[in-house]
N, C-alpha and C positions, 0 to 999 in steps of 0.2 A: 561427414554426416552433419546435415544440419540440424540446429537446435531445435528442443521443443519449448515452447514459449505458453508458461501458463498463467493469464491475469485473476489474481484475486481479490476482489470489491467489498465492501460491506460498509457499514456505519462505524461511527467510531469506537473504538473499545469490542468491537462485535467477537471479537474471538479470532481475527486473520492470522496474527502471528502464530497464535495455537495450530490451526490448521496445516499454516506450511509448515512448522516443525514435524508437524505427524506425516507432513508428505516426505520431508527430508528422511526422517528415519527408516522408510521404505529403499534407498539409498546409498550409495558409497556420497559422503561427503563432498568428492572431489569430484563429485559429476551431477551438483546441485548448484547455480548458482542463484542469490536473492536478491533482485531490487528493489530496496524501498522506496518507493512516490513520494513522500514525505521529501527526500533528500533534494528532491527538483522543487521546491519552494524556489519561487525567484529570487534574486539579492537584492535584498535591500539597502544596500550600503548609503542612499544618499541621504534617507530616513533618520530621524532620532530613536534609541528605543521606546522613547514614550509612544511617537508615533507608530512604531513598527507594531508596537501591543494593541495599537487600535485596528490593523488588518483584517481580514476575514481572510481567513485563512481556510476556511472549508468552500468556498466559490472555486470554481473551476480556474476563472482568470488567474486567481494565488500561483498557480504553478508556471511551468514553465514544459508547456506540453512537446514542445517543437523538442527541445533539447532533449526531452527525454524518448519521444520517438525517434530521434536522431541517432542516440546513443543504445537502444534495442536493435538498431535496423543492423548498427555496426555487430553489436554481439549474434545477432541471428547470421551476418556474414563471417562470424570466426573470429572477430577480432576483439583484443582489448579496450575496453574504456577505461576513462577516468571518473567516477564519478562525483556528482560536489555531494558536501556531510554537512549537513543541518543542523543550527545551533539551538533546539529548545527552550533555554534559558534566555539567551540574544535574540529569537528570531529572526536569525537570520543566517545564511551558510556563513560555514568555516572560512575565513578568508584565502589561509596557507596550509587547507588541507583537501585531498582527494582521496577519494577509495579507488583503486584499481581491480576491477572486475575484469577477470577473462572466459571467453566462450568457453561454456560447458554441455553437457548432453541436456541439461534441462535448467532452464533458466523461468525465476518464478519471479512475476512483477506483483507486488503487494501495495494496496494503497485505498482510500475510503473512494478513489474515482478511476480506481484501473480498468475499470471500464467504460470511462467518459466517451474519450476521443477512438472516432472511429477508425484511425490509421491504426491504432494502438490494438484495436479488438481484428484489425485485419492480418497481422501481425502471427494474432495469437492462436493458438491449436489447441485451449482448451478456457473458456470462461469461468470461473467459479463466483458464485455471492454468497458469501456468510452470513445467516440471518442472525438477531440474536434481540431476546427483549428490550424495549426501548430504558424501562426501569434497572435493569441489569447493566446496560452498556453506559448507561450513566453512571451510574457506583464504582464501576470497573475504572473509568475516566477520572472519575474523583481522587480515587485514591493515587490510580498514575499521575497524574498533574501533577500532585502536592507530593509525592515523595522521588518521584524521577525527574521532575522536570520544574520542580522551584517555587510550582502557583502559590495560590492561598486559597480558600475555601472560596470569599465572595469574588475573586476573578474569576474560576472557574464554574462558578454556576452562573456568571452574567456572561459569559464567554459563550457555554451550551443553550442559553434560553436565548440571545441574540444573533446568532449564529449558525451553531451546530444544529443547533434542529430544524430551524426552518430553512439550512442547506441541505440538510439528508433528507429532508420533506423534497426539495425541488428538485436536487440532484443525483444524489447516493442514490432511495430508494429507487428512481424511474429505470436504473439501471440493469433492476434485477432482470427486466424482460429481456436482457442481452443473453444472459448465463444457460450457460450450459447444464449446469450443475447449484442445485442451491442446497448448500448446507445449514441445518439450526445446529446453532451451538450454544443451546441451555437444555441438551442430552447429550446421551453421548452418542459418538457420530462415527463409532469404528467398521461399520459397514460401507458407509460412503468412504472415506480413506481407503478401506481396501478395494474399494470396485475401483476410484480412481488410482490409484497408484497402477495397479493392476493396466487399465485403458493406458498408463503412461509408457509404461516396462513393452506393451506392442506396441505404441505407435515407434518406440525406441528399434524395438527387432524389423 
C-alpha cells in the first residue's frame, strides 16, 4: 500500500509540532512517520560559525529542497532513508549522524515551507497550514531559542525582525492558499484533528 503523505506549513512557533502530535495520537505509532524540513538546512561546512549565524535561514534557498523531495519520493515508494539531523546550536547538520526513516502508512512532512515547492505539494494527499497569532508565535520562539537551542535574548529578536518576518510576510504566509485545511492554533482545534484524522483512517481503508 502506498503511503499517505501529509505536508504541514505554518510560520514559526505557530503550533505544527502540536498539531502532528494530536495527529499521531489518533494512531499506532509505528504506522506514523515524521519529517522535519528543518533537518534539510543545507551544510554549511565550508562557513565559519560566525558566518553560518549570519544565514537567513527562513528564505526558501536555506534549504535543500531537491534532497528532500528526493528522499519523500523514496519513502512514498516503500523505501528507507537516511536522513541528515540539524545542529541548532552549530547551524549546521550533524556531520556523522543520520536518522533513518522507514516507509510507514502515513508519513507527515512538517516545516515553516512544506508547502513551498511544488513537486513536494504534488507528492502530498493532504495540505495543512497552522495559523497562529503573529504576537503569540513570537513569545513561543523566544522562549524556544533561549532554552532549547542556545540564543540570547538580543540575537533572537534581531534574527525575527531581520528575517523571520519579512520571510513569513513573502513566503510562509502566501502558502496558505495551497492548504487544504487551515487550522488556528490560539483555540482549541479538537474538531479539526478529528475530521482529519478521520479523512486519513479512509483514505488508508
Amino acid at each position: 500500500m502506498k503511503p499517505i503523505l501529509i505536508a504541514i506549513a505554518g510560520g514559526t512557533a505557530s503550533g505544527k509540532t502540536t498539531v502532528v502530535n494530536e495527529i499521531i495520537n489518533h494512531f499506532h505509532s509505528e504506522d506514523v512517520a515524521v519529517i522535519c524540513q528543518d533537518n534539510y538546512y543545507k551544510a554549511l561546512d565550508n562557513l565559519s560559525l560566525e558566518e553560518r549565524r549570519k544565514i537567513n535561514y527562513d528564505h526558501p534557498n536555506s534549504f535543500d529542497l531537491d534532497l528532500l523531495f528526493a528522499d519523500l519520493s523514496r519513502l512514498m515508494d516503500g523505501n528507507t532513508i537516511c536522513s541528515p539531523v540539524y545542529d541548532f546550536k552549530e547551524h549546521n547538520r550533524k556531520k556523522d549522524e543520520t536518522l533513518s526513516i522507514s516507509a510507514t502508512k502515513v508519513i507527515i512532512l512538517e516545516g515553516i515551507l512544506a508547502l513551498y515547492d511544488s513537486r513536494i505539494r504534488g507528492l502530498s494527499d493532504i495540505l495543512i497550514y497552522v495559523e497562529s497569532d503573529p504576537d503569540v508565535r513570537f513569545i513561543r520562539r523566544l522562549k524556544r531559542d533561549i532554552h532549547e537551542r542556545g540564543r540570547d535574548l538580543d540575537s533572537v529578536i534581531m534574527q525575527y525582525l531581520s528575517t523571520v518576518k519579512p520571510m513569513y510576510d513573502e513566503y510562509v504566509a502566501p502558502t496558505k492558499r495551497f492548504a487544504d485545511i487551515i487550522i488556528p492554533n490560539d483555540t482549541k482545534h479538537d474538531v479539526a484533528i478529528e475530521i482529519l484524522a478521520a479523512k486519513i483512517k479512509d483514505i488508508i481503508k
